[in-house]
Residue frames relative to the residue before (quaternion, step in Angstrom):
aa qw qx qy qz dx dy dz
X 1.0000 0.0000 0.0000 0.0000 0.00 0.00 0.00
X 0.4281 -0.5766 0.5881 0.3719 3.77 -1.37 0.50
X 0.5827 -0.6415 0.4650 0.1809 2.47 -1.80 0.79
X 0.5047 -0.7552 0.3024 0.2888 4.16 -0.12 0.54
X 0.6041 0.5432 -0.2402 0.5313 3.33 1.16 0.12
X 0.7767 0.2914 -0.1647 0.5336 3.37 1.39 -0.63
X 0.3495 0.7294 -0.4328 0.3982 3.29 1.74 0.31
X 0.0248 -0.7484 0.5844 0.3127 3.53 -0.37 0.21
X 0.5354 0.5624 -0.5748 0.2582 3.45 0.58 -0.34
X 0.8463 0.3411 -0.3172 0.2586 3.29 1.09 -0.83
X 0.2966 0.7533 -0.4358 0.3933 3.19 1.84 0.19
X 0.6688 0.4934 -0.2552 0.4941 3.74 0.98 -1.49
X 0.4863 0.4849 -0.4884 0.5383 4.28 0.85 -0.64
X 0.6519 0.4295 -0.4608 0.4221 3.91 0.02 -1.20
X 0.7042 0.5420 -0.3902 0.2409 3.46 -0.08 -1.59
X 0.7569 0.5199 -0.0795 0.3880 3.22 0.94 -1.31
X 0.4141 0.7138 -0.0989 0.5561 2.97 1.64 -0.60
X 0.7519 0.1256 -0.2299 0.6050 3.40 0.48 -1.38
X 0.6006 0.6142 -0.3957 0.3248 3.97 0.76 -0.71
X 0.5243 0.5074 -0.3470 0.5893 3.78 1.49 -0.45
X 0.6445 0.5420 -0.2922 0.4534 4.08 0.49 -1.10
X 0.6289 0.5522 -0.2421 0.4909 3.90 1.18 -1.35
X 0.6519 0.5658 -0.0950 0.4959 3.60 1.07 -1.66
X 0.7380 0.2821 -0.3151 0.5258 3.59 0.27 -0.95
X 0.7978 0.3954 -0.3616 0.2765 3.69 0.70 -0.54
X 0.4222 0.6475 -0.4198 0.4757 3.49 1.73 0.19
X 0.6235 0.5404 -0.3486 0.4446 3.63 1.27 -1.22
X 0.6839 0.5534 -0.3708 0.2975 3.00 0.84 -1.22
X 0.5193 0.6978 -0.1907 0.4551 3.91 1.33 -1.53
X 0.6713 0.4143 -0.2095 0.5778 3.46 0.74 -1.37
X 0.8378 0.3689 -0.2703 0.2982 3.22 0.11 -0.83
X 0.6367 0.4671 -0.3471 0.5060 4.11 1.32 -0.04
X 0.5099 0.5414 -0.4311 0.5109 3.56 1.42 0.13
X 0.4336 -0.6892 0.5222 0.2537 3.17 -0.97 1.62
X 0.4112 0.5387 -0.5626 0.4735 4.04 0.49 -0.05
X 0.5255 0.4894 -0.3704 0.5892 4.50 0.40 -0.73
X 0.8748 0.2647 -0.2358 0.3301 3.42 -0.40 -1.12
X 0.7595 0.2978 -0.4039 0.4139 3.48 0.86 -0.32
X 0.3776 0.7058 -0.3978 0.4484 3.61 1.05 0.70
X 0.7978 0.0541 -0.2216 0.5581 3.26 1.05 -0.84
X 0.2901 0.5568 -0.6196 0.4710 3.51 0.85 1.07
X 0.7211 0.4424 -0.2877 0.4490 3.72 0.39 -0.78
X 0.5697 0.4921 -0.3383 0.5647 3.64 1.21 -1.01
X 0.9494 0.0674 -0.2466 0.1824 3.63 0.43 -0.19
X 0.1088 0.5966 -0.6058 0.5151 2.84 1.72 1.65
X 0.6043 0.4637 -0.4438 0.4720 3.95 0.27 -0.63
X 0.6302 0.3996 -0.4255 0.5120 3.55 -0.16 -1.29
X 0.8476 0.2317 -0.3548 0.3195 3.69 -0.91 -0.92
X 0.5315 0.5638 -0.4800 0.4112 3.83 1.20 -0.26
X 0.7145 0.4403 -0.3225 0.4377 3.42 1.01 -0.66
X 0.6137 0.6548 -0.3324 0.2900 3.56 1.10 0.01
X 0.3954 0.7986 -0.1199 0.4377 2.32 1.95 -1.21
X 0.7671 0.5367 -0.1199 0.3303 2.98 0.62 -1.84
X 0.6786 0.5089 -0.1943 0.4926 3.04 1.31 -1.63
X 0.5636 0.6763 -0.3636 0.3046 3.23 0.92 -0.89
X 0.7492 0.5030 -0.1405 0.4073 3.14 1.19 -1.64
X 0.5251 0.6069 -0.2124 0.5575 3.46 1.37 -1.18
X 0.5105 0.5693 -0.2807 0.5801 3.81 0.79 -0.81
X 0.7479 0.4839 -0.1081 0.4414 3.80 0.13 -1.42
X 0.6680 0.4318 -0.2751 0.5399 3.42 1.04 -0.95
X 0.5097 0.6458 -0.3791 0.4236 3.65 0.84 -1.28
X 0.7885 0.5543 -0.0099 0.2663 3.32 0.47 -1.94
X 0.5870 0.4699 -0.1332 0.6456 2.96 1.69 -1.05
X 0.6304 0.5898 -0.1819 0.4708 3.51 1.07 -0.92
X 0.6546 0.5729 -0.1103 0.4807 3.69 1.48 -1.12
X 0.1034 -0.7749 0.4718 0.4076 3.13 1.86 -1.49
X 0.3426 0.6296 -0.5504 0.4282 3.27 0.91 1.03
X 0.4596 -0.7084 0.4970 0.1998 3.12 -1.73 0.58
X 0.5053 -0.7215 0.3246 0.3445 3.76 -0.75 0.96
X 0.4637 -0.2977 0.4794 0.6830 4.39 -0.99 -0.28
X 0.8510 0.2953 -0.3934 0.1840 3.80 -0.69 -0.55
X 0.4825 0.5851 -0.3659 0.5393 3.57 1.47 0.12
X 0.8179 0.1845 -0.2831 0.4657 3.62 0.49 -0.55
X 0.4419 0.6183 -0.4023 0.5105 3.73 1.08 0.45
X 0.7276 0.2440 -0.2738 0.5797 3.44 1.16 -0.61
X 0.7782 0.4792 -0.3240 0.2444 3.67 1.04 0.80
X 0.4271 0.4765 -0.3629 0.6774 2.44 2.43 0.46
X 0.6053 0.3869 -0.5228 0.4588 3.49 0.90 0.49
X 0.5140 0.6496 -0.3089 0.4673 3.43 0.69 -0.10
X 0.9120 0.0079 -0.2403 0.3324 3.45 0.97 -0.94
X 0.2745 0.7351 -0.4597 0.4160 2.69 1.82 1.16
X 0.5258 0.6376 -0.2781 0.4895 3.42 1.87 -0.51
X 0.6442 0.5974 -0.1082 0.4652 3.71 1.69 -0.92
X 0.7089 0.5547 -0.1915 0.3913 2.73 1.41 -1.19
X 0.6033 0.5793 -0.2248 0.4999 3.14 1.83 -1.65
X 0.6223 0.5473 -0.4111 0.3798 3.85 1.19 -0.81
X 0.6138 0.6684 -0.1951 0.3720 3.55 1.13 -1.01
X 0.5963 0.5371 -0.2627 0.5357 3.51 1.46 -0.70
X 0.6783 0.5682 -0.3421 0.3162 3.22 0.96 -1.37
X 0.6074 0.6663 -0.2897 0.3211 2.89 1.41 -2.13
X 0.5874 0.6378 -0.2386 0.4372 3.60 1.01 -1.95
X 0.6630 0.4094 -0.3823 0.4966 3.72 0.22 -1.48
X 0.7677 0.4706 -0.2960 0.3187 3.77 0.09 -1.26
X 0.5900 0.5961 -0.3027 0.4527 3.79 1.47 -0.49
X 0.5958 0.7321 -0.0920 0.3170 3.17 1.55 -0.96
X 0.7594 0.3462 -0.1678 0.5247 2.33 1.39 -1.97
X 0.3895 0.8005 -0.3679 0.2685 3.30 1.49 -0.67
X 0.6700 0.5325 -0.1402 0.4979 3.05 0.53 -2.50
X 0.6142 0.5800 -0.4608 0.2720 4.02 0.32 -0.86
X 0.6617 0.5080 -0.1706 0.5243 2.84 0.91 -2.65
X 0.7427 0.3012 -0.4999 0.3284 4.29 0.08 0.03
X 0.6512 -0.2888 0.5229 0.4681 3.62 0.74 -0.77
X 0.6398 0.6635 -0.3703 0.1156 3.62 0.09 -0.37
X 0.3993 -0.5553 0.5841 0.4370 3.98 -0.22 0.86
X 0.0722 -0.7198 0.6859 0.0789 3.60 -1.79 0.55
X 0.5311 -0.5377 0.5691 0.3239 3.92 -0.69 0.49
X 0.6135 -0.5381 0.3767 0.4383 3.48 -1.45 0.55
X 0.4618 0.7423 -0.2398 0.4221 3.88 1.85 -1.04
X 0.3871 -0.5856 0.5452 0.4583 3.59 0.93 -1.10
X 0.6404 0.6209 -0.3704 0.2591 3.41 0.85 -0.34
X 0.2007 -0.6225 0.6542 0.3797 4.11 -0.48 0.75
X 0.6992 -0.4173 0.5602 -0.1524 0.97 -2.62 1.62
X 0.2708 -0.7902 0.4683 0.2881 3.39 -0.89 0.31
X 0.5295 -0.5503 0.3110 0.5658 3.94 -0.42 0.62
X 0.4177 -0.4756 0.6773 0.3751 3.67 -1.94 0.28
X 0.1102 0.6690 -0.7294 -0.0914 2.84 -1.53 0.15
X 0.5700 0.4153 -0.5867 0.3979 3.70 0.50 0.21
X 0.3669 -0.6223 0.6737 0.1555 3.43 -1.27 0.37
X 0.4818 -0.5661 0.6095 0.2756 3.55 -1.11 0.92
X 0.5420 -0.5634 0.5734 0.2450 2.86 -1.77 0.95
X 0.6965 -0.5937 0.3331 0.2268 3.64 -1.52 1.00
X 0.6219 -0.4845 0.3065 0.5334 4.13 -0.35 0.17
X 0.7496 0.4479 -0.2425 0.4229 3.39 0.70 -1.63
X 0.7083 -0.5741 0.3292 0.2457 3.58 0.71 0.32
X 0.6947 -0.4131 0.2242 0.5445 3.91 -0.53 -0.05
X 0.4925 -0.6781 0.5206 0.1632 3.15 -0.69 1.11
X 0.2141 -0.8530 0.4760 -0.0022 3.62 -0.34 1.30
């Protein structure tokens, strides 16, 4: 076996080691000093002011394209998911309707119309 002191690999683990131990405890210093905290309070009033922005700029573009924004078609697939749910009902109630009279229905739900032709006989066209 090598000898640990002349290892550099493990000489480099120490180094690093103590340079992570130095680092986390500056971060740590920096970071409970209210001067840290209102810095990134301010860093992220910016970030969302600038989102904000984009957000809005985005919207113009869009409006500007004659295109429709994420919140225009989100509220129209909620809409016709709102259409869609009315349409089932409408269907379920025709259904039950068509039952309680008697009515033939298609495989669709849609009535059928009465038969009235009548297959031809076994023996063929009547002569």
């Amino acid at each position: 076996m090598t000898d640990k002191t002349n290892d550099p690999v493990a000489v480099w683990q120490k180094m690093v080691g103590e340079m992570e131990k130095g680092f986390n405890s500056f971060a740590n210093q920096a970071m409970s000093s209210p001067e840290f905290s209102q810095a990134m309070n301010r860093a992220g009033g910016v970030a969302a002011g600038a989102q904000k922005q984009l957000g809005e700029l985005m919207e113009k573009y869009l409006v500007s394209m004659n295109l429709p924004s994420r919140e225009q078609v989100t509220g129209l697939a909620e809409r016709l998911r709102s259409i869609e749910v009315q349409i089932g009902e409408m269907k379920s109630m025709l259904s039950q309707m068509a039952a309680g009279s008697g009515l033939s229905q298609g495989v669709d739900g849609a009535p059928r119309p009465p038969r009235t032709k009548r297959p031809p006989s076994e023996g063929g066209e009547p002569t």
